[in-house]
C-alpha positions as a printed Julia matrix, in Angstrom:
93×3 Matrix{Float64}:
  91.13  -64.53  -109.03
  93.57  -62.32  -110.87
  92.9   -59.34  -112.59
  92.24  -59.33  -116.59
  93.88  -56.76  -119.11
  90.43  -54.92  -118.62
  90.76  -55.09  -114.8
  93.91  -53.1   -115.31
  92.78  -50.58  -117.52
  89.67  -49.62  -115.83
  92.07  -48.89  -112.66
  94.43  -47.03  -114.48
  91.28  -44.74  -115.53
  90.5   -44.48  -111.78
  93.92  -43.44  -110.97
  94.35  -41.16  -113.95
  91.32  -39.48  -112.27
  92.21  -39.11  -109.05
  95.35  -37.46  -110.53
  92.84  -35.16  -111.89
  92.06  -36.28  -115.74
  89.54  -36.36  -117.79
  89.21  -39.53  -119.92
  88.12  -39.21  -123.94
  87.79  -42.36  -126.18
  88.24  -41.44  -130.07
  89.79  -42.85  -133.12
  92.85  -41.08  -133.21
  95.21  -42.84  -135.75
  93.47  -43.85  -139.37
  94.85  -47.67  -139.03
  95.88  -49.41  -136.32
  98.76  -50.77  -138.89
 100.43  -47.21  -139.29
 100.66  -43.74  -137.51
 100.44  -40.89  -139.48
 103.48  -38.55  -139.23
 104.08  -37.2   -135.48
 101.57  -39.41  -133.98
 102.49  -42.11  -131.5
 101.35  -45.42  -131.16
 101.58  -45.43  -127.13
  97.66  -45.57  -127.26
  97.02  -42.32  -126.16
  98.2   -38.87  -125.51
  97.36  -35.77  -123.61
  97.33  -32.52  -122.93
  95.98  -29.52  -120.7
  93.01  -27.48  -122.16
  91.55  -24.49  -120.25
  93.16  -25.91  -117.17
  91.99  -29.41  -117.2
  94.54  -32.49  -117.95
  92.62  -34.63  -120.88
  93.94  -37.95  -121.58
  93.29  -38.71  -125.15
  92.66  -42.69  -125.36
  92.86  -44.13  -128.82
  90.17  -46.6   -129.35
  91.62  -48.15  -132.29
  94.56  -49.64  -129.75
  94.04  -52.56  -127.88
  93.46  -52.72  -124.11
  97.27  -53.5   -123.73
  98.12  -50.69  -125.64
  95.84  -48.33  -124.18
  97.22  -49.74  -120.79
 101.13  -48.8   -121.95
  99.65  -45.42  -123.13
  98.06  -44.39  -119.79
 100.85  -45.61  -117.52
 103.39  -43.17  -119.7
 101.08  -40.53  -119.53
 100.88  -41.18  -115.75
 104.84  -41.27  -115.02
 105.45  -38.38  -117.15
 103.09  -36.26  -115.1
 104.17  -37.45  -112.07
 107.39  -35.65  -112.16
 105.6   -32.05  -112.83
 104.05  -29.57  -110.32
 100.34  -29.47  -110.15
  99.34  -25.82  -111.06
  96.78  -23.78  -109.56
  92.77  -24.53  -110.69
  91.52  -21.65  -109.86
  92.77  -18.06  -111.03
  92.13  -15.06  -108.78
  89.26  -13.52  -109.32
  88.87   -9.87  -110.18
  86.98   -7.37  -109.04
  85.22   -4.48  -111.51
  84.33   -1.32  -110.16
């Protein structure tokens, strides 16, 4: 049996977090038609907040688009250097 569009995606979510991503669905564009100015249409986006890589999966896109979205996010960050997750701690005296 081979694997549907969905099949796909949900592995690319596994994969995206074993490379250490969290995964958040929203409605990021207003239309699925149009992008508002300096928004893609890849499907998704990301970024790093207090540490943490967050993909940012538009749930307006469809699964193929999501699927395009992910695997860009995924090859980009492939290239880069994992940084540290913890920061040294300090002591008070």
């Amino acid at each position: 049996m081979s694997e549907t569009i969905l099949d796909q995606r949900d592995r690319l979510f596994r994969l995206a977090r074993q490379r250490g991503f969290e995964i958040r669905s929203a409605r990021l564009s207003e239309s699925h038609s149009s992008t508002t100015a300096g928004a893609t249409s890849s499907g998704c986006d990301w970024c790093e907040l207090r540490g943490q890589r967050v993909i940012f999966l538009d749930v307006a896109q469809t699964a193929a688009e999501q699927i395009a979205g992910i695997r860009s996010v995924l090859d980009e960050t492939t290239q880069e250097r994992p940084r540290p997750i913890s920061m040294p701690r300090t002591r008070h005296a």
